[in-house]
C-alpha positions as a Python dict, from the first residue, in 0.01 Angstrom:
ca = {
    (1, 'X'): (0, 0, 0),
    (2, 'X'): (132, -160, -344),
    (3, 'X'): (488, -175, -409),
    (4, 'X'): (599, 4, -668),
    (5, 'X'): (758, -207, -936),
    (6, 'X'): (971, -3, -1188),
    (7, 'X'): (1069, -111, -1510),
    (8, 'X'): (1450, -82, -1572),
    (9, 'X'): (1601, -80, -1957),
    (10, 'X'): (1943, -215, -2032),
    (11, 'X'): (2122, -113, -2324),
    (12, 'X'): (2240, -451, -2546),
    (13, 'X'): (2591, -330, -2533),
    (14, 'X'): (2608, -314, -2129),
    (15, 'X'): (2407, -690, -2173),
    (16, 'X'): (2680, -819, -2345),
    (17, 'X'): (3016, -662, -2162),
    (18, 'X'): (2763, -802, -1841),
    (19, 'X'): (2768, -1132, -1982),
    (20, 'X'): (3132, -1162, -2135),
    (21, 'X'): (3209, -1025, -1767),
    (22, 'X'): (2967, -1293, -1571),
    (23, 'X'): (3096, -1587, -1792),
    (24, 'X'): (3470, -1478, -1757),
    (25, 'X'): (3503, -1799, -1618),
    (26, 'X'): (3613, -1860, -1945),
    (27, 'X'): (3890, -1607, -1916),
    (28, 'X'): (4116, -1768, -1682),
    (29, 'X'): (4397, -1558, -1409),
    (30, 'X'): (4728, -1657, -1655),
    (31, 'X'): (4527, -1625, -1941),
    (32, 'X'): (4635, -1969, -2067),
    (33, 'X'): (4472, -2054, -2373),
    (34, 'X'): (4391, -2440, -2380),
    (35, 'X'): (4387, -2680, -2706),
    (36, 'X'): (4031, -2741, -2839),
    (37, 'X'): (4043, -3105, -2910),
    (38, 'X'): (3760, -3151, -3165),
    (39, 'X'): (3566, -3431, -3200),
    (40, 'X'): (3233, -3457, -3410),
    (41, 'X'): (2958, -3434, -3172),
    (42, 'X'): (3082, -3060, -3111),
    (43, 'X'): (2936, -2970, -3496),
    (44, 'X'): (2585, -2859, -3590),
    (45, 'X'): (2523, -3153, -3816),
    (46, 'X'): (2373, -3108, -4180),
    (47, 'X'): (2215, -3349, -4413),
    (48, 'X'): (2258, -3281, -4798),
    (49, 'X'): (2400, -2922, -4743),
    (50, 'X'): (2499, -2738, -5088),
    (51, 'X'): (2811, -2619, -4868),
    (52, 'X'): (3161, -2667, -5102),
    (53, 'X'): (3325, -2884, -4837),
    (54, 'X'): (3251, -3138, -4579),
    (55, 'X'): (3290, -2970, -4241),
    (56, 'X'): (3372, -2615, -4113),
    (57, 'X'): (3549, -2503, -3798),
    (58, 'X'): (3473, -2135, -3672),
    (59, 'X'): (3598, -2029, -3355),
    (60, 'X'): (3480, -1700, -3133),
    (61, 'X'): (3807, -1476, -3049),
    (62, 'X'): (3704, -1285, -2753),
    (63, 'X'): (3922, -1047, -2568),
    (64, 'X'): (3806, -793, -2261),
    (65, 'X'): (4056, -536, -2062),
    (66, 'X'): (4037, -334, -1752),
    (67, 'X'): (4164, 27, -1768),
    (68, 'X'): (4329, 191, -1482),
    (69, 'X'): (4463, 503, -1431),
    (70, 'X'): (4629, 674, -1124),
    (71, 'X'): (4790, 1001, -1181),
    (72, 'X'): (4991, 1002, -1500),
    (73, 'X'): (4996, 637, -1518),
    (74, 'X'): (4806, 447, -1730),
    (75, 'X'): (4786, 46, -1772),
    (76, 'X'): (4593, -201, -1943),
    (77, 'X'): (4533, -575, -1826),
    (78, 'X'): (4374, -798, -2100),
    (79, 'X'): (4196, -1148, -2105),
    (80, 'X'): (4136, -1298, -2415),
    (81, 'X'): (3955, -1596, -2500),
    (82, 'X'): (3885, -1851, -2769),
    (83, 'X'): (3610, -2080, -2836),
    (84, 'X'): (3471, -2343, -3077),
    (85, 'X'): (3188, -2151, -3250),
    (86, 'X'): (2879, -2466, -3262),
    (87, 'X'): (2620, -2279, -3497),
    (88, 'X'): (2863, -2192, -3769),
    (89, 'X'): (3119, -2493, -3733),
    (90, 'X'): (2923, -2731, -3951),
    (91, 'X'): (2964, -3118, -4071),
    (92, 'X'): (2732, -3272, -4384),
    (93, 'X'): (2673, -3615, -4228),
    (94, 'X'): (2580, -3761, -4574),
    (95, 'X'): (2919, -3660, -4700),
    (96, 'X'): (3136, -3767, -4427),
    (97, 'X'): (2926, -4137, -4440),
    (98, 'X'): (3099, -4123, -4759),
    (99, 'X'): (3458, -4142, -4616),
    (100, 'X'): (3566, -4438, -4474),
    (101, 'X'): (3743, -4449, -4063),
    (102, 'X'): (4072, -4311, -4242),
    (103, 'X'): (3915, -4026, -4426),
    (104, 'X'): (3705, -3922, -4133),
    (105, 'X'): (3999, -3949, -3915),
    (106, 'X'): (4198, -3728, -4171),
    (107, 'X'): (3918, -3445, -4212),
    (108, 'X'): (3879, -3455, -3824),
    (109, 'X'): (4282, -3410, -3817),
    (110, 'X'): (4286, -3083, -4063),
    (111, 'X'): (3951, -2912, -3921),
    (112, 'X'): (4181, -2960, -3598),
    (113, 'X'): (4417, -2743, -3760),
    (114, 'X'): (4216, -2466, -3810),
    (115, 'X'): (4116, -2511, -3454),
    (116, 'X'): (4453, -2514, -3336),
    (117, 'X'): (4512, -2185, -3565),
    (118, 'X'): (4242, -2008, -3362),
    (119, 'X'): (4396, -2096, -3016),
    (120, 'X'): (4770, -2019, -3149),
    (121, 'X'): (4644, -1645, -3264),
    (122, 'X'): (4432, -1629, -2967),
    (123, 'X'): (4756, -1642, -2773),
    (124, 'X'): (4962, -1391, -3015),
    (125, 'X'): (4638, -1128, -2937),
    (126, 'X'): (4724, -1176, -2586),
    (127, 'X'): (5054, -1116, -2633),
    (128, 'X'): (5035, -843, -2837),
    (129, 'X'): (4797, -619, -2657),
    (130, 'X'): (4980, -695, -2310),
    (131, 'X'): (5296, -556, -2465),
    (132, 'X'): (5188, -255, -2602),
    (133, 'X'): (5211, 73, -2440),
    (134, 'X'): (4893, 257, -2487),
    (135, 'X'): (4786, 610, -2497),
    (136, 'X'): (4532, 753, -2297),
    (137, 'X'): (4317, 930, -2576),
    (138, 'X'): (4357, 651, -2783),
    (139, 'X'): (4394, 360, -2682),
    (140, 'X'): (4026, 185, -2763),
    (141, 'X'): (4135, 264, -3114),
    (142, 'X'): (4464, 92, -3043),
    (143, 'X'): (4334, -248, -2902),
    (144, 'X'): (4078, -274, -3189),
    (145, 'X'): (4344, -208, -3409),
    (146, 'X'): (4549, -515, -3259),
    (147, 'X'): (4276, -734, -3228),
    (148, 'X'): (4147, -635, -3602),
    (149, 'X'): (4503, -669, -3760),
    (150, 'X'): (4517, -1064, -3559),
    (151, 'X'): (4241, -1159, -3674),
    (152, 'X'): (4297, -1078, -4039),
    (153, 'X'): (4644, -1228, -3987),
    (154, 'X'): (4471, -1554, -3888),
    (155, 'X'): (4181, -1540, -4174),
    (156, 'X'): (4488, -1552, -4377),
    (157, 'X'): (4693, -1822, -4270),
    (158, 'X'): (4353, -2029, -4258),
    (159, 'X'): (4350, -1968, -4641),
    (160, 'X'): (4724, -2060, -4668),
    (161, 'X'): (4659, -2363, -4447),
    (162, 'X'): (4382, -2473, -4684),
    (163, 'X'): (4537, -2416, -4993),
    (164, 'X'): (4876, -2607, -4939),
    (165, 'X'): (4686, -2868, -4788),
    (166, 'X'): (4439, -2918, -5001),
    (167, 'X'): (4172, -2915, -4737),
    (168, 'X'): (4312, -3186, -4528),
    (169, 'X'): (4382, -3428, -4873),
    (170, 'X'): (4750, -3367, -4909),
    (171, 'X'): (4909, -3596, -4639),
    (172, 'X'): (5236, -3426, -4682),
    (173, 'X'): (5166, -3091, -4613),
    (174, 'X'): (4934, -3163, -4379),
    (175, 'X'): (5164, -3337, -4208),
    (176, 'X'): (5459, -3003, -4222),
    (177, 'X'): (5143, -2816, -4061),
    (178, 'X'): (5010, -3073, -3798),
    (179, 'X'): (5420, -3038, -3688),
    (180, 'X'): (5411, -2637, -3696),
    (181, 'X'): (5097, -2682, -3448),
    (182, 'X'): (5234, -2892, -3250),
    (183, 'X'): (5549, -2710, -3222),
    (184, 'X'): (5393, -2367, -3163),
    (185, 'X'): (5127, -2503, -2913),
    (186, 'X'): (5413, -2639, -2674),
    (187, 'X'): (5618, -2279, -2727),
    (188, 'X'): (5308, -2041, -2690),
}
C-alpha cells in the first residue's frame, strides 16, 4: 500500500506571522531594544551608483502582539523589534574612497544617527502600544494606527536630522544630535 502524500497550501500571510513568530528570538522577554552599532561591512556595497548621497541606513520596525480575552477583560502584550535593513541600507564604495579616515569616520557617525533614530522610535512604539487601552472591536485598527503615526513621526525627524545636519557635514549640529542620542538611548 502507498502512502498517501497530500499537498498542504499556506497562505503568505500565515508564512510570514509563522516566521516573525519562529524568529522571535529577535523579540526579546523585556522587550529591550539594543543599539545597532554600524560599521561598513553591514551595507550592500555599490560601485558608481547615481544615488544623491554616499550611504543610506534603513531599518525594519517590526512589532507582533498576543490578544487575550477572558470574560470582559481584554489585554494586549506587544513585542516590537528593530533591525538594520542590508538590501536597502546602501554605501557607493567609489565615493566613500573619496573621503579620507576623518570623513569616513564622520559619515559612519551620522548614518549612526539615523540608526540610533530607528531604535529610539522603536522603543516609543513599544511604549505607546503597551499603554494604550484598547477596544475589543477595534483594536487592530488601533495598533496600526500607533504603529503608522510612529513611524511617520520618525520619517520625519530623519528629514529634520538631515537637514540641520547637513547630512553628517555640519560638525556642530551633528554634534547637538549625536548628544540627544546619546541622552535618549541611556533614558529609553
Amino acid at each position: 500500500m502507498k502512502p498517501l502524500l497530500k499537498s498542504v497550501n499556506i497562505p503568505a500571510f500565515f508564512t510570514l506571522f509563522l516566521v516573525i513568530f519562529i524568529t522571535s528570538a529577535a523579540f526579546s522577554q523585556k522587550n529591550q531594544i539594543d543599539r545597532i552599532k554600524l560599521n561598513w561591512s553591514m551595507y550592500k556595497k555599490l560601485n558608481n551608483s547615481n544615488l544623491p548621497y554616499i550611504a543610506y541606513t534603513a531599518h525594519r520596525t517590526l512589532h507582533q502582539y498576543r490578544a487575550t480575552q477572558k470574560g470582559s477583560q481584554f489585554s494586549l502584550v506587544f513585542n516590537v523589534a528593530v533591525s538594520l535593513d542590508g538590501q536597502q541600507s546602501t554605501v557607493d564604495l567609489r565615493r566613500l574612497a573619496t573621503l579620507g579616515e576623518e570623513g569616513k569616520k564622520n559619515l559612519l557617525n551620522h548614518e549612526q544617527g539615523h540608526s540610533d533614530l530607528a531604535v529610539i522610535y522603536g522603543r516609543i512604539l513599544y511604549k505607546s502600544l503597551s499603554k494604550k487601552t484598547y477596544t475589543i472591536k477595534n483594536y487592530q485598527n488601533e495598533v496600526k494606527k500607533i504603529y503608522d503615526d510612529t513611524l511617520k513621526e520618525l520619517a520625519e525627524i530623519n528629514a529634520r536630522y538631515d537637514m540641520e545636519t547637513m547630512h553628517g557635514e555640519e560638525q556642530e549640529p551633528q554634534d547637538k544630535w549625536d548628544m540627544h542620542f546619546k541622552k535618549e538611548l541611556k533614558a529609553s
